[in-house]
C-alpha positions as CSV (number, residue, x, y, z in Angstrom):
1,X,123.4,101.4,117.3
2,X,124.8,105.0,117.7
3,X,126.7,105.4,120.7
4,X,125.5,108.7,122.7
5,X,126.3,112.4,120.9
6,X,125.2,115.6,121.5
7,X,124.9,116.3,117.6
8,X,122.3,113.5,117.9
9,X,119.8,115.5,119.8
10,X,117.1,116.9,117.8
11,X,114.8,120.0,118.6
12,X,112.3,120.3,115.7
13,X,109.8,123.4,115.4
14,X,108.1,123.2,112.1
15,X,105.2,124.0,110.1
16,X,101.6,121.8,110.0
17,X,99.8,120.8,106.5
18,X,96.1,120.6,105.9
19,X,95.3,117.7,103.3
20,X,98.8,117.3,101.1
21,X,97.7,115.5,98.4
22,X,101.4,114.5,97.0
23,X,104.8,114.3,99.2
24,X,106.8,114.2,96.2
25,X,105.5,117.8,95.0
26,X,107.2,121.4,96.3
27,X,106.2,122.2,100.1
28,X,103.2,122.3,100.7
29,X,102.7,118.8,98.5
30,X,99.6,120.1,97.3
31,X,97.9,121.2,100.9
32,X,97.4,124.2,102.4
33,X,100.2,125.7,105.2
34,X,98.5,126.5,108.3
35,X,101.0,127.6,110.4
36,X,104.6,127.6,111.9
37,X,104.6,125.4,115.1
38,X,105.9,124.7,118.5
39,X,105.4,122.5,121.2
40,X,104.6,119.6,118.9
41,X,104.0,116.3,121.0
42,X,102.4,113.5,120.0
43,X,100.9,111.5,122.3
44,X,99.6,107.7,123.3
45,X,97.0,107.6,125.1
46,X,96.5,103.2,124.8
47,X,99.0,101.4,126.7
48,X,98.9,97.3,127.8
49,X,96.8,95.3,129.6
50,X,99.0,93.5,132.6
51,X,96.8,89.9,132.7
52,X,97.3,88.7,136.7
53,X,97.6,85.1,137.6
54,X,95.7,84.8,140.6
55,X,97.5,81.5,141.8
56,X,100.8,83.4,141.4
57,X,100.5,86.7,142.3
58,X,102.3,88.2,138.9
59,X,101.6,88.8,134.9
60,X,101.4,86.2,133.0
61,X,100.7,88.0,129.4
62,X,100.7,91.8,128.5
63,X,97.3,92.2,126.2
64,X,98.3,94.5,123.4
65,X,96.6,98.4,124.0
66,X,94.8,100.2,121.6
67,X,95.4,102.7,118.9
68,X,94.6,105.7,120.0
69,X,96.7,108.7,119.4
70,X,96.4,112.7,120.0
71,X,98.5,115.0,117.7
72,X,99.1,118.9,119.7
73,X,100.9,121.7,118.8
74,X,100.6,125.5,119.2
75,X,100.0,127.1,115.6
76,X,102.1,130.3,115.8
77,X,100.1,133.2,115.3
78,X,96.2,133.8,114.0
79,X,96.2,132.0,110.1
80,X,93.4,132.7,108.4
81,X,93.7,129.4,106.7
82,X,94.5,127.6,109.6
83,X,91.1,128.9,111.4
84,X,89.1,128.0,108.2
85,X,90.4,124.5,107.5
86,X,91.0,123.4,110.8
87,X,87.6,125.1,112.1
88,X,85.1,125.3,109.6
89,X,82.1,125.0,112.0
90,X,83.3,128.0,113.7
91,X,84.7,130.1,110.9
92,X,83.2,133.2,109.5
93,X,85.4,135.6,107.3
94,X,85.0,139.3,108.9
95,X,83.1,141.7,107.2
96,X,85.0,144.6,107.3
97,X,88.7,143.5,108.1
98,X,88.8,140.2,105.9
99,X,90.5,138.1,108.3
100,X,88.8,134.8,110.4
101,X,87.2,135.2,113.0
102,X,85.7,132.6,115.4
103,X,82.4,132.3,116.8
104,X,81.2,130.1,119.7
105,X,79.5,127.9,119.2
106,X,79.0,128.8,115.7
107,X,77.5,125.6,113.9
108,X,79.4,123.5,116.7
109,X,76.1,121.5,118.5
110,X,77.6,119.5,121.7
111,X,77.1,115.6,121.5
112,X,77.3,116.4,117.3
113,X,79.9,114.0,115.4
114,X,83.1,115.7,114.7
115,X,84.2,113.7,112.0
116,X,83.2,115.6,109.0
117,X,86.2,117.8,109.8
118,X,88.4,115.2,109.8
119,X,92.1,116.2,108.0
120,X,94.8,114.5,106.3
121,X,97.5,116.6,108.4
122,X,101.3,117.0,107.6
123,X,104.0,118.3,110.7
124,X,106.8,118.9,109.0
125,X,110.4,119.6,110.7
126,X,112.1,122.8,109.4
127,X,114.7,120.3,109.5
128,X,112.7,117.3,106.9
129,X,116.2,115.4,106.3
130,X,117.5,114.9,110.0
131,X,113.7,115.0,112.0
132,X,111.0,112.9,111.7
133,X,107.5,114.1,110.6
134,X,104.7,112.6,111.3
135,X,101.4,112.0,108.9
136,X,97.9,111.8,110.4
137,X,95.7,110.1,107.5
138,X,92.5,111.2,109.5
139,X,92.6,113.8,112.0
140,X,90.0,115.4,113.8
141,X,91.4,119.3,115.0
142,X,90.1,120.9,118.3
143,X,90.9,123.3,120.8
144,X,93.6,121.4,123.5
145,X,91.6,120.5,126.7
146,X,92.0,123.9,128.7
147,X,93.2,125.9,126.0
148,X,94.4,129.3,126.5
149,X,94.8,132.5,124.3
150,X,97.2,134.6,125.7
151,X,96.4,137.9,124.8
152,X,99.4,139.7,126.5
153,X,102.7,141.0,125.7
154,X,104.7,138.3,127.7
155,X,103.2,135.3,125.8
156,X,102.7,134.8,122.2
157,X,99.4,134.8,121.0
158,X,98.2,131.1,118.7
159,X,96.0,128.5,118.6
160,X,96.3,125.7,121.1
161,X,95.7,122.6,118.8
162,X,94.8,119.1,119.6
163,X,94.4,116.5,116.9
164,X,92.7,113.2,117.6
165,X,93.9,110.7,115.1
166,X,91.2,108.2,113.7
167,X,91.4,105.3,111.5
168,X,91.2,106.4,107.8
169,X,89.0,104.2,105.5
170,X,92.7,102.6,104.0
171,X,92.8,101.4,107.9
172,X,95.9,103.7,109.0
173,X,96.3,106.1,111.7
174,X,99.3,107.8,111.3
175,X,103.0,107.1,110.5
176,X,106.2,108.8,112.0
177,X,109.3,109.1,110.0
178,X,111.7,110.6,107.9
179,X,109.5,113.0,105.1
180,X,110.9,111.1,102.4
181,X,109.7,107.7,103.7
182,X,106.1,108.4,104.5
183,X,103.2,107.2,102.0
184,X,100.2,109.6,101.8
């Protein structure tokens, strides 16, 4: 083990992928860039199951959690890409500027499965060599619960993102590591 060093610490801001079909090809392995990120977190939302012994008043086993997983970041900025790929069920294409734009509810029905936009996602660190990045074989993109667009001078101006990570039909979720390491 490493003993404790600042040079250790790593921030890492990078850029999302929408379906890379090949990590050994040139960035963007064969996907589609959506956007420069910040705020990356990915978070577990299944944790252990303390099983009580009545007769002794303590745990006696910890029952594995489950899987579940949810990917956010803030996409820098209004990609037209990003909107189409990660929104399609909300996406029109502007008539007179060309750009996305985003209309609620669009095709979006509430109750309505989500998974047929379900992504193969990509964060990779602007750093790949010293940061992990993390691969989401089957991610379903949304707005973040409470999402905000800051139109305003202070604040910059994105898209709130929040990935739920499903099982993929190969029975994998995600995998976090060094660029190099990870297996589409």
């Amino acid at each position: 083990m490493t003993a404790g060093n600042v040079s250790r610490v790593i921030r890492a801001p990078g850029r999302l992928v929408v379906s890379p079909t090949n990590l050994s090809l040139a960035y963007p392995y064969g996907g589609t860039e959506v956007g420069k990120t910040r705020l990356v977190v990915l978070q577990s939302l299944g944790t252990g199951f303390r099983v009580e012994a009545e007769g002794l008043g303590e745990a006696t086993d910890v029952l594995e959690g489950s899987h579940r997983f949810v990917f956010s970041c803030f996409l820098r900025g209004w990609d037209d890409d990003g909107v189409r790929l990660l929104f399609p069920d909300r996406y029109t294409l502007g008539a007179v500027s060309g750009h996305a734009r985003v209309d609620i509810p669009g095709a979006a029905v509430p109750g309505a499965s989500m998974l047929d936009r379900a992504k193969t996602m990509l964060f990779v660190p602007d750093d790949p060599v010293q940061a992990p990045s993390v691969l989401i074989y089957r991610g379903v993109p949304d707005w973040s619960e409470g999402a905000e667009f800051a139109f305003q001078r202070q604040e910059e101006l994105g898209i709130p993102l929040a990935v739920e990570c499903m099982r993929s039909t190969s029975d994998k979720i995600l995998s976090i590591g060094r660029l190099v390491d990870l297996i589409l």
